[in-house]
C-alpha positions as a Markdown table, in Angstrom:
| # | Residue | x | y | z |
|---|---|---|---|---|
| 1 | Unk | -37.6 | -17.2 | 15.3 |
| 2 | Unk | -36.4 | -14.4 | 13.3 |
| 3 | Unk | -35.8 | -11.0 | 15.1 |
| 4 | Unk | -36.3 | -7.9 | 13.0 |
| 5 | Unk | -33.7 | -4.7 | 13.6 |
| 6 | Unk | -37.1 | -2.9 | 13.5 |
| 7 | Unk | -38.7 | -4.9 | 16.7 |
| 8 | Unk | -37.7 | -2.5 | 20.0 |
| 9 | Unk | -38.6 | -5.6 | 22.3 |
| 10 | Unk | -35.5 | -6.6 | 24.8 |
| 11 | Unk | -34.7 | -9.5 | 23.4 |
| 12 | Unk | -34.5 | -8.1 | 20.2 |
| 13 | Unk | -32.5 | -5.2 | 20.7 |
| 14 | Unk | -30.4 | -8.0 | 23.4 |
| 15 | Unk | -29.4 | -9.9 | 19.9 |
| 16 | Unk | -28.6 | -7.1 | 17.4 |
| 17 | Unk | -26.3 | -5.2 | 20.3 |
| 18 | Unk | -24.5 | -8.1 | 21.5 |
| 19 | Unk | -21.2 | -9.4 | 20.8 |
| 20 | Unk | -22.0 | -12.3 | 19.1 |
| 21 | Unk | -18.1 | -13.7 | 18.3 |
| 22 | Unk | -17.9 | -13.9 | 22.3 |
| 23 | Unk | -21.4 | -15.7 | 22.8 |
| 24 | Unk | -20.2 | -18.2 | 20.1 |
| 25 | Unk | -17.0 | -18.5 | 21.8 |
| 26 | Unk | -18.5 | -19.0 | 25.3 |
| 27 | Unk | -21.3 | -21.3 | 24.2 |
| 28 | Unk | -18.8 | -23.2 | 22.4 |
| 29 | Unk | -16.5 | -23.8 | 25.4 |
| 30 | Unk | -19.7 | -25.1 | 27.3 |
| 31 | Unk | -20.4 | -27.7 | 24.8 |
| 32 | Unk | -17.1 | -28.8 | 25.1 |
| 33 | Unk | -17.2 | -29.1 | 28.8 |
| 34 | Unk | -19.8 | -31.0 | 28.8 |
| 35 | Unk | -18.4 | -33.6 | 25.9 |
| 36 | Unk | -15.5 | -34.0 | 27.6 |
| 37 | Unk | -16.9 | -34.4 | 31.1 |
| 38 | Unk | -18.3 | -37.9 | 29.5 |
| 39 | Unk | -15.0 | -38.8 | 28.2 |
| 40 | Unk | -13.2 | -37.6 | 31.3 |
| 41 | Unk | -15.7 | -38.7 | 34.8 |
| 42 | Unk | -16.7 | -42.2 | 34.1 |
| 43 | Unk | -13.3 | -43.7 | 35.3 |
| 44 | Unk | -13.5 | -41.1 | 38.5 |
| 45 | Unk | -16.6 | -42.0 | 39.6 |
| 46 | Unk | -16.4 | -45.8 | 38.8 |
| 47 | Unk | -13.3 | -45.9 | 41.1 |
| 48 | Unk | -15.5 | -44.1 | 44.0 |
| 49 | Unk | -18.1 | -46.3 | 43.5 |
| 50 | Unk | -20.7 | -44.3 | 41.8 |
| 51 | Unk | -22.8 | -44.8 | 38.4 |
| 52 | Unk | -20.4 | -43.8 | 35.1 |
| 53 | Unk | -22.1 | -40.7 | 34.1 |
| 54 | Unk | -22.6 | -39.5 | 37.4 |
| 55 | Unk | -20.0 | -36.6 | 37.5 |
| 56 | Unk | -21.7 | -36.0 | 33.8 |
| 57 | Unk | -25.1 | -35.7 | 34.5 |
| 58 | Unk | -24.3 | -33.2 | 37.3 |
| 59 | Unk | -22.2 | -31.2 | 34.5 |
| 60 | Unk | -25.3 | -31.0 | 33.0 |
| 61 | Unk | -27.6 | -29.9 | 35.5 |
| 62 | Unk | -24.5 | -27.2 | 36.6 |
| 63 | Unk | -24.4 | -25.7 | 33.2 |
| 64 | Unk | -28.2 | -25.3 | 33.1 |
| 65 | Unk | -28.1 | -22.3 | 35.3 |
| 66 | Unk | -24.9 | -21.2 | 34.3 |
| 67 | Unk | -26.1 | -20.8 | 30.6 |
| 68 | Unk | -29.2 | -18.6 | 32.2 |
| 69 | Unk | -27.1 | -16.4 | 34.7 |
| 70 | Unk | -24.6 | -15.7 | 31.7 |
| 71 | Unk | -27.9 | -14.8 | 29.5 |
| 72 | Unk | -29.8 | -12.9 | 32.2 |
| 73 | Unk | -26.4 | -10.8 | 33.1 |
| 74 | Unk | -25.6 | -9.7 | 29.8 |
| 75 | Unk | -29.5 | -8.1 | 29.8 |
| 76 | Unk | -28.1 | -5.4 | 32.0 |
| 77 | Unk | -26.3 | -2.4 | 31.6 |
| 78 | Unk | -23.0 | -1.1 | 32.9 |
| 79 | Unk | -24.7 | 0.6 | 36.1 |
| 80 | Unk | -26.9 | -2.5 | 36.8 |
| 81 | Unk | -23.5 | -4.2 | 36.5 |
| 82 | Unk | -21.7 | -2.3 | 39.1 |
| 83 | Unk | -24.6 | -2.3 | 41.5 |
| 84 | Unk | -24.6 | -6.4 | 41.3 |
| 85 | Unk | -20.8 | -6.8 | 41.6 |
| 86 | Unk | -21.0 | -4.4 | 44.7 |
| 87 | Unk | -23.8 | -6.5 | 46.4 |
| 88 | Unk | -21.9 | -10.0 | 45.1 |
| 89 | Unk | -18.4 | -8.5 | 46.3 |
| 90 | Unk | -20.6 | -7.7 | 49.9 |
| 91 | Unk | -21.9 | -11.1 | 50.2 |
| 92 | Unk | -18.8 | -13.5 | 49.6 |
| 93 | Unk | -16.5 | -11.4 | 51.4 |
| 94 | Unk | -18.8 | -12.1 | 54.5 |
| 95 | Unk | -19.2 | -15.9 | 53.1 |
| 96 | Unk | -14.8 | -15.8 | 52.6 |
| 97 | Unk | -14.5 | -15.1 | 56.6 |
| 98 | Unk | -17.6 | -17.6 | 57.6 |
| 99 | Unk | -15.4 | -20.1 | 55.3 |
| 100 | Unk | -12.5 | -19.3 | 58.1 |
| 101 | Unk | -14.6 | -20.6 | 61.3 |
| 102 | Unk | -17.6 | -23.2 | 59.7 |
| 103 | Unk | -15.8 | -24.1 | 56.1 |
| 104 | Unk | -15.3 | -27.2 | 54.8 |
| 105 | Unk | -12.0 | -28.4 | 55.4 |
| 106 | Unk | -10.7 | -30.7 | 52.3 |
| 107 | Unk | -6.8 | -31.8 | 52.2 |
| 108 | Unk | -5.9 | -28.8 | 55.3 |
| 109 | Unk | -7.5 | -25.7 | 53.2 |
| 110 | Unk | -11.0 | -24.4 | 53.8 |
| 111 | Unk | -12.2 | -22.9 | 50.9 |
| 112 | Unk | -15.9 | -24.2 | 50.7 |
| 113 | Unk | -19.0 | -23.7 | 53.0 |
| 114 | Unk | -22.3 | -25.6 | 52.7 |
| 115 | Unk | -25.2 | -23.5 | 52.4 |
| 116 | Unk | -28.9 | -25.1 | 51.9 |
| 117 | Unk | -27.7 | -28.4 | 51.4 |
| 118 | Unk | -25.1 | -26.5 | 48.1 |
| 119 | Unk | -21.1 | -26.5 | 48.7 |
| 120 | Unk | -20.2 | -23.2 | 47.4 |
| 121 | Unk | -16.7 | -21.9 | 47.1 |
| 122 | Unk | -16.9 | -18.0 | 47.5 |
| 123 | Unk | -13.4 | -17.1 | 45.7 |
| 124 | Unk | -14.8 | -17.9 | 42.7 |
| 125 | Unk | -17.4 | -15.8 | 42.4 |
| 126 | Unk | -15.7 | -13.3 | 44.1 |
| 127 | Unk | -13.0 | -12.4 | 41.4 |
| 128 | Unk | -15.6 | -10.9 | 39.0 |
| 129 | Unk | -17.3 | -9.0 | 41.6 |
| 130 | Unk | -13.1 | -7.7 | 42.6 |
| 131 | Unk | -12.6 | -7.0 | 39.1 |
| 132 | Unk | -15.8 | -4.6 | 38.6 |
| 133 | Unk | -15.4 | -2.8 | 41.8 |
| 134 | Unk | -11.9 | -2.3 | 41.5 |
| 135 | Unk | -13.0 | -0.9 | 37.9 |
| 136 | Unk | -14.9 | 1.6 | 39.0 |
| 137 | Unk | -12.5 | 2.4 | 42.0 |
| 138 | Unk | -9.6 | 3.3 | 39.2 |
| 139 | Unk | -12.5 | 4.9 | 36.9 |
| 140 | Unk | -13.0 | 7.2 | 39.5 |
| 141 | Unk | -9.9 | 8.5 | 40.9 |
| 142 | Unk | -9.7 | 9.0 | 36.4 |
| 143 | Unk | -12.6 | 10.8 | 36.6 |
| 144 | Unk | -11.8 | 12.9 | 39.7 |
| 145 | Unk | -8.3 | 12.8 | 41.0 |
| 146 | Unk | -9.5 | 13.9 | 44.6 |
| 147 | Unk | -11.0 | 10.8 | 44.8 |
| 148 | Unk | -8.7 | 7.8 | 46.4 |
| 149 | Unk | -10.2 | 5.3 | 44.2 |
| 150 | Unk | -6.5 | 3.8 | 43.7 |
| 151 | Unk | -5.7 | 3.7 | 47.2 |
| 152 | Unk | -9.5 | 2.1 | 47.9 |
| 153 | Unk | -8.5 | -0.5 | 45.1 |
| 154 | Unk | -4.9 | -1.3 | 47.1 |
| 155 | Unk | -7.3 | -1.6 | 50.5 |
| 156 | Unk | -9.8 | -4.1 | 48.5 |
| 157 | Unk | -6.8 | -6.0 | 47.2 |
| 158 | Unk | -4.8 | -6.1 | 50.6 |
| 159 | Unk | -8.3 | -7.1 | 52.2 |
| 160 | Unk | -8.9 | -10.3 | 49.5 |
| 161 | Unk | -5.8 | -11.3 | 49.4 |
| 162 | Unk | -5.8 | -11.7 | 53.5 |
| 163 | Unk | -8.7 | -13.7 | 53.4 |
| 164 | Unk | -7.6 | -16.0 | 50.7 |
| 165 | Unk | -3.7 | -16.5 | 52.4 |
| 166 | Unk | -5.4 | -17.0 | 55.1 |
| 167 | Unk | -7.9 | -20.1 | 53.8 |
| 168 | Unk | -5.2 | -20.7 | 52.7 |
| 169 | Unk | -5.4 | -20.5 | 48.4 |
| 170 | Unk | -2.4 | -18.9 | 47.2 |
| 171 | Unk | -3.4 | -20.4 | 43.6 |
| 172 | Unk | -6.5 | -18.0 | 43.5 |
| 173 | Unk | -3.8 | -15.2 | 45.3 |
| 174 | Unk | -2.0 | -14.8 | 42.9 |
| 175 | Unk | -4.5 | -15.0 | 39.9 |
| 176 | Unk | -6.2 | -12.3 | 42.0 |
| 177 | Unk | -2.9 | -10.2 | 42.2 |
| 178 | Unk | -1.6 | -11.0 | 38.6 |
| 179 | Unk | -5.4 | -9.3 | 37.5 |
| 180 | Unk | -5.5 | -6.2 | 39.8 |
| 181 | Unk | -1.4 | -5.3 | 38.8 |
| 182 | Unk | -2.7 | -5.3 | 35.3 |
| 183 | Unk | -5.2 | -3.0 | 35.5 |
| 184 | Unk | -3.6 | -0.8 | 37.8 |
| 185 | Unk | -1.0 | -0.8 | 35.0 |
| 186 | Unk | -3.8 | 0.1 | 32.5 |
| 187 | Unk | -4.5 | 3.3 | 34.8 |
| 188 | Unk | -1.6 | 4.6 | 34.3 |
| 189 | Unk | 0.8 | 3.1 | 37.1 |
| 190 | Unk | 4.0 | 5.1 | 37.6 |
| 191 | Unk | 7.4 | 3.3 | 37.6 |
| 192 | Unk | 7.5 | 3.7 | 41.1 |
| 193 | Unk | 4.7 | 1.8 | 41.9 |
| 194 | Unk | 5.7 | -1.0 | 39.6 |
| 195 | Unk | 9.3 | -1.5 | 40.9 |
| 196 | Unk | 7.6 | -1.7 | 44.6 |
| 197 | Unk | 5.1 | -4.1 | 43.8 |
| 198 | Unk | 6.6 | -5.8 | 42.1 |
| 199 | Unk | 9.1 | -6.5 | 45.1 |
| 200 | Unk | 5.9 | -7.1 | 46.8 |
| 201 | Unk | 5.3 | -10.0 | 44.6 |
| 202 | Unk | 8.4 | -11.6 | 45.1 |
| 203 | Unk | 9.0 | -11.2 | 48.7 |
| 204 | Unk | 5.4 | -12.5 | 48.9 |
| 205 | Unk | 6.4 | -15.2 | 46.8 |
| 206 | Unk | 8.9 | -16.4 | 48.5 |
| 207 | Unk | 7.1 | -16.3 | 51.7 |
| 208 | Unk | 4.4 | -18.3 | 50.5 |
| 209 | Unk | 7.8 | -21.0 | 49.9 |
| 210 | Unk | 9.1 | -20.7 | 53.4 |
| 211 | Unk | 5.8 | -20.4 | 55.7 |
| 212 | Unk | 3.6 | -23.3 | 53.5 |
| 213 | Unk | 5.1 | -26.4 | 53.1 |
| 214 | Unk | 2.7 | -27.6 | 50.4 |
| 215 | Unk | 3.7 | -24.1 | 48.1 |
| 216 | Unk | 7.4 | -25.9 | 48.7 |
| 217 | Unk | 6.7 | -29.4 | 47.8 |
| 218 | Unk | 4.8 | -28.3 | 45.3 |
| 219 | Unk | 7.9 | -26.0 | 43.8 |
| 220 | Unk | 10.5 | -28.0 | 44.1 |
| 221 | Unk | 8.7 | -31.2 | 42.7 |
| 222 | Unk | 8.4 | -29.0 | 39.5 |
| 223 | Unk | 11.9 | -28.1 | 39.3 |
| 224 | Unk | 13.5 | -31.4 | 40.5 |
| 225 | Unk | 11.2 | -33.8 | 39.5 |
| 226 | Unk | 11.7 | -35.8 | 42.9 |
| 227 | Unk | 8.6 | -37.0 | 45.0 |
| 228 | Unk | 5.0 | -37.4 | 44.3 |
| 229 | Unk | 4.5 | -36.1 | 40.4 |
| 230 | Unk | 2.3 | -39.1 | 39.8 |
| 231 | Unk | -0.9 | -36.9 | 38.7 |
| 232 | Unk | 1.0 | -34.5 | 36.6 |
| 233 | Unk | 3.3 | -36.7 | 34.9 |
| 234 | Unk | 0.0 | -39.1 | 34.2 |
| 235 | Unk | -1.5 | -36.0 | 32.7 |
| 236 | Unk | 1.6 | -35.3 | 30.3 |
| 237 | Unk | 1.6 | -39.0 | 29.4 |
| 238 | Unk | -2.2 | -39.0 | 28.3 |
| 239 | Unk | -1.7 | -35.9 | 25.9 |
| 240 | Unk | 1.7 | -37.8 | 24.7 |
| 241 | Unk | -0.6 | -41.1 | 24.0 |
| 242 | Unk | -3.2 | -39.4 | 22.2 |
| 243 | Unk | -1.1 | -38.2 | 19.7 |
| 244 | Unk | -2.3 | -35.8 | 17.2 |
| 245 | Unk | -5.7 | -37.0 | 16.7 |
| 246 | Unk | -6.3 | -38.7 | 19.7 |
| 247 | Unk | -7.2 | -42.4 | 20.1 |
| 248 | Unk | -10.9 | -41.4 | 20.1 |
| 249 | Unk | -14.2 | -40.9 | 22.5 |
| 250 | Unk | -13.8 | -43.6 | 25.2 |
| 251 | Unk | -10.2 | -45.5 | 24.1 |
| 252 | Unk | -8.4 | -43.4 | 26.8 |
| 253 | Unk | -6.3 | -45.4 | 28.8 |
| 254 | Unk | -3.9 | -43.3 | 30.8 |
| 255 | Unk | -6.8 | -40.8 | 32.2 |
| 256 | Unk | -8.2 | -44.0 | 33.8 |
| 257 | Unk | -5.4 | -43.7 | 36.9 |
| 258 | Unk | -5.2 | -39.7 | 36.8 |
| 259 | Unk | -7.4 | -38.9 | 40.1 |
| 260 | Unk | -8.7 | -35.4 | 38.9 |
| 261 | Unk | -9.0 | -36.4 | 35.4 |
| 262 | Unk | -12.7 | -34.8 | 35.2 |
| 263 | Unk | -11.5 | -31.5 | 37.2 |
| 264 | Unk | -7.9 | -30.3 | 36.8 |
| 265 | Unk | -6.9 | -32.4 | 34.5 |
| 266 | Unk | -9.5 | -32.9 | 32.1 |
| 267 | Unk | -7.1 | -30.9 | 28.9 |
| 268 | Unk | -5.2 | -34.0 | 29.6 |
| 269 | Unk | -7.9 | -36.0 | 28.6 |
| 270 | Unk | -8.9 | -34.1 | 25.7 |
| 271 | Unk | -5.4 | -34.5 | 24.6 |
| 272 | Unk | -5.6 | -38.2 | 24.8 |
| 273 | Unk | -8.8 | -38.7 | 23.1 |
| 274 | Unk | -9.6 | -36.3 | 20.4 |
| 275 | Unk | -6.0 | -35.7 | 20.1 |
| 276 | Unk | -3.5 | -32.4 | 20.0 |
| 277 | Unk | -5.4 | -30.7 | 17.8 |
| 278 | Unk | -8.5 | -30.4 | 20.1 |
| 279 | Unk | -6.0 | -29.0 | 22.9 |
| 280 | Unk | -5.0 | -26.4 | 20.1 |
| 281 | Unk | -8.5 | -25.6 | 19.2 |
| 282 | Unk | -9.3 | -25.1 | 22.9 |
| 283 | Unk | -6.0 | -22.9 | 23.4 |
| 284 | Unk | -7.2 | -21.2 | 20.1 |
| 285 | Unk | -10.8 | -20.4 | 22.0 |
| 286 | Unk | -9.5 | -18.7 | 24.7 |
| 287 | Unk | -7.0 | -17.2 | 23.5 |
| 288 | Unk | -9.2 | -15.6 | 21.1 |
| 289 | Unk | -11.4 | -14.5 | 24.0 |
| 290 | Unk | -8.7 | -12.6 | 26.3 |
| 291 | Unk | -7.7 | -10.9 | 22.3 |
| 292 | Unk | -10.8 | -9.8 | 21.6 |
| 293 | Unk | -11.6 | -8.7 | 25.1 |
| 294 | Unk | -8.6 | -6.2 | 24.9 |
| 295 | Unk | -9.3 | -5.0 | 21.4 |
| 296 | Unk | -12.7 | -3.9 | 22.8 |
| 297 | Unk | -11.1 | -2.2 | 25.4 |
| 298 | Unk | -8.5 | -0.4 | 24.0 |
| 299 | Unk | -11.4 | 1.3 | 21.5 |
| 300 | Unk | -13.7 | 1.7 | 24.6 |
| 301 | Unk | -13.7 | 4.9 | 25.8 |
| 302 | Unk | -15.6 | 4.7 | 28.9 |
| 303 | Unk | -12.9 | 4.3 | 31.7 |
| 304 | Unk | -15.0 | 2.0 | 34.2 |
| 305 | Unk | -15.6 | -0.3 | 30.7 |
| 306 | Unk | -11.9 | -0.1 | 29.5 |
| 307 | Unk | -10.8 | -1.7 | 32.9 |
| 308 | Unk | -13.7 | -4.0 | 33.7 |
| 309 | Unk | -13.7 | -6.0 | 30.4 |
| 310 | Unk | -10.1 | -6.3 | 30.8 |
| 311 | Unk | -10.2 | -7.4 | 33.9 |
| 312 | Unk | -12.1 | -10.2 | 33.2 |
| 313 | Unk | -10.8 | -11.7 | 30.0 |
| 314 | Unk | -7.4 | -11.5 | 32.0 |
| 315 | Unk | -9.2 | -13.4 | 34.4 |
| 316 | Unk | -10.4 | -15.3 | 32.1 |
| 317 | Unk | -7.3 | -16.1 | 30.3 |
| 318 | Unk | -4.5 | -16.2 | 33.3 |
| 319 | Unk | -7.1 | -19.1 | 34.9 |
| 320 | Unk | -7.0 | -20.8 | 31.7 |
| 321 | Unk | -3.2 | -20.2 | 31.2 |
| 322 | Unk | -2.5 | -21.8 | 34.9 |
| 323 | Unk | -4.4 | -25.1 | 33.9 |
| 324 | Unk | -3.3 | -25.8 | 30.8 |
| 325 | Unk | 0.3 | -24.8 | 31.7 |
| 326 | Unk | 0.2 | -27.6 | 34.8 |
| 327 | Unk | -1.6 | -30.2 | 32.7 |
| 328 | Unk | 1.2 | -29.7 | 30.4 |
| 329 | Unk | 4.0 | -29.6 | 33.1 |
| 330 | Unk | 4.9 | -26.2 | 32.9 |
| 331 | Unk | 4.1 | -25.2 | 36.2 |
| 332 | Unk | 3.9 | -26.2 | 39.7 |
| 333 | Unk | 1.1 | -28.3 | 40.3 |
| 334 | Unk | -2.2 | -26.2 | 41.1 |
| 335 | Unk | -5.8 | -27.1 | 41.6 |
| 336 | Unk | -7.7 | -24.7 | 39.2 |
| 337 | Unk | -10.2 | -25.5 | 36.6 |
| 338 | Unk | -10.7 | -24.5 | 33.1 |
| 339 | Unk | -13.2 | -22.2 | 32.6 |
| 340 | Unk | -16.4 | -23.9 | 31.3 |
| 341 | Unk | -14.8 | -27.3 | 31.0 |
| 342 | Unk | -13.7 | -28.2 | 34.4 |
| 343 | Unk | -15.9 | -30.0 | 36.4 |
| 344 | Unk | -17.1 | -27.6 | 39.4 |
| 345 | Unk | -20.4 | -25.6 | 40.0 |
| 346 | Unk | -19.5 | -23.3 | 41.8 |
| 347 | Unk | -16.7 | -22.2 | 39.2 |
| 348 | Unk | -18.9 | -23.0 | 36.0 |
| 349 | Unk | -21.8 | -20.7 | 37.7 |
| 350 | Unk | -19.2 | -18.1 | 38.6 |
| 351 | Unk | -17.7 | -17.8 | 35.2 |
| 352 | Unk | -21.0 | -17.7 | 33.7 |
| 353 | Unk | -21.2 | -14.9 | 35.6 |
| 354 | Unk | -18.2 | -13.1 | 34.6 |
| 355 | Unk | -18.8 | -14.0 | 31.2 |
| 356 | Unk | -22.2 | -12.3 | 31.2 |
| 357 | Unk | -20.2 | -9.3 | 32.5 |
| 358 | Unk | -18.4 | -9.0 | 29.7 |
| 359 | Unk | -21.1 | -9.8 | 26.9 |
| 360 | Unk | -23.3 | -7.3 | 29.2 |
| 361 | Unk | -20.3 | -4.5 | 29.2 |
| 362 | Unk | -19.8 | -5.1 | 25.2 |
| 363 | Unk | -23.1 | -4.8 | 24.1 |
| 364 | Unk | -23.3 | -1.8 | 21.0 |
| 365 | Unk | -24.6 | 0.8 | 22.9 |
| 366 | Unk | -25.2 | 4.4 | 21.5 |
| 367 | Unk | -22.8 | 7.4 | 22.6 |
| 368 | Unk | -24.1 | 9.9 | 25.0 |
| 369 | Unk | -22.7 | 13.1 | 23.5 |
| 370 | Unk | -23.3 | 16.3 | 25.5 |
| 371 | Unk | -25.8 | 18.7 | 23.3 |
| 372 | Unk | -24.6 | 22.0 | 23.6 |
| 373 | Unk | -27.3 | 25.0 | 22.2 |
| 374 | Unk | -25.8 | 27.4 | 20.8 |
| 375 | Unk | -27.7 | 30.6 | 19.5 |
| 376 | Unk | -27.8 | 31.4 | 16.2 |
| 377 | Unk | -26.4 | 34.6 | 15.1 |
| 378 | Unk | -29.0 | 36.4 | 13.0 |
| 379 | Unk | -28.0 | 36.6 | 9.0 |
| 380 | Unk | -26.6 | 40.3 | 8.3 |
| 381 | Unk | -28.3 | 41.2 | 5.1 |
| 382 | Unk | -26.8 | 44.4 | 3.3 |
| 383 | Unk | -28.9 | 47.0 | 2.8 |
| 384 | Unk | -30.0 | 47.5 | -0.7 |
């Protein structure tokens, strides 16, 4: 069906304002997630006992919704935005503390809870409900210094951060740190303030290495290479066997032994398979995502915009960053998924989310200038 830039309907004028290089580049990423999830799941859930295409189907079904939350969230506009991030932020904040008492624990961490029969990890959809209030927090204090909205965005942050240490997830703690120090820098941060948080960082850092022993093993398996690195070094070895084209759909070998070959490690897999150049077409994807994002903001000139699109595609990007960068052993081993390819509904619904944010916040919309009326001097007109 054609659409004419004459018709005023809303899905009309939803096609000829959106960002249509970031739809392609999200609706790409989804087909890819769910090619990969049936070169990636068979082995997992044949080892478990289940039918092949199990974990594949369900990657299906999962992106379903996903695709029609990121449509139906890019219908709104900046204020219906905020107004949905503040009631999202409300509800999994309350969800984050019920994880604390009735979560489900898996491997000592509870970071899921089980709600109509649905596991549902609230981190994830927190972060782009932390990003747009914390958005509008910094827009404000721009707006009005008297304000505190800076010091309301360090409460929010101190407040998250608690309740993720204390699941405990210091993977999504620092992706949530890394994301708010950004766009505090965007406001304007003084020296000050980055010298001391950034102190912050590392003491916290280095607390995380004494107080957990898992953050420990964890770090000094990456820099030694000593103990249990069988999943990462299985990972590395399937993107090493697949060469530069890959050995093709289904000839994997290596991603048959690699536990979490559908979830955190499914790069690995598209390394093996369809080769390096896939894995560089996929870096090239999101990398062209968090670029774009930031070129849109730098020309926005709405403040709460400016922030909140940035906010998500570094998100966006840092998530991405942290996967590939394990899956490719350059960082400690960390359970986080790649955006619209990992396995996971509760993150592929989340990012959906997110992801609608941002086509929602990047729609063409026309400037609001102020119409001022000014009188019009009567023409003198010499006297003949």
């Amino acid at each position: 069906m054609m659409l004419s830039r004459a018709d005023k309907g809303a899905v009309a004028t939803w096609w000829w304002t959106i960002d249509r290089w970031f739809l392609a580049a999200f609706l790409s990423l989804m087909v890819l997630g769910i090619v990969l999830s049936f070169a990636a799941s068979p082995a997992v859930a044949e080892r478990i006992g289940l039918d092949s295409f199990h974990f594949a189907i369900r990657q299906i079904v999962f992106m379903i919704p996903a695709l029609i939350a990121m449509i139906a969230v890019s219908f709104l506009t900046p204020r219906q935005v905020r107004r949905m991030a503040l009631v999202l932020l409300g509800v999994m904040l309350l969800l984050m503390v019920a994880v604390l008492f009735v979560g489900v624990e898996v491997k000592g961490a509870r970071r899921w809870v089980s709600l109509a029969g649905l596991s549902i990890q609230p981190s994830e959809f927190l972060k782009p409900a932390f990003v747009i209030i914390t958005s509008w927090l910094l827009a404000e204090h721009e707006r009005n210094p008297a304000i505190p909205g800076r010091l309301l965005s360090i409460l929010l942050l101190g407040l998250v951060l608690a309740l993720l240490v204390a699941q405990p997830d210091l993977g999504q703690t620092t992706l949530v740190l890394a994301t708010w120090g950004i766009m505090f820098f965007m406001a304007g941060m003084s020296w000050f303030w980055i010298v001391l948080l950034g102190g912050v960082g590392i003491a916290g850092g280095f607390g995380a290495y004494m107080i957990f022993p898992h953050v420990a093993g964890r770090i000094d398996r990456f820099l030694t290479g000593e103990g249990d690195t069988f999943q990462v070094d299985m990972g590395r070895e399937a993107i090493i066997n697949g060469g530069w084209f890959g050995l093709g759909p289904g000839e994997g070998t290596v991603k048959r032994v690699i536990p979490d070959s559908h979830a955190d490690f499914v790069f690995s897999v598209a390394g093996e398979e369809f080769g390096i150049v896939l894995c560089m077409i996929i870096m090239a994807i999101f990398a062209f995502i968090v670029l774009r994002g930031l070129n849109a903001a730098l020309k926005e000139r709405d403040e709460f915009t400016r922030y909140a699109v940035a906010g998500l595609v570094v998100v966006f990007g840092l998530q991405s960053i942290i996967n590939m960068g394990v899956n490719l052993q350059l960082m400690p081993a960390k359970g986080m998924t790649l955006p619209f390819i990992s396995y996971g509904g509760s993150s592929l619904i989340a990012i959906a989310i997110s992801t609608g944010m941002v086509l929602a916040l990047t729609r063409k919309r026309p400037e609001t200038r102020q119409q001022f009326a000014y009188p019009i001097a009567p023409r003198h007109v010499p006297a003949e």
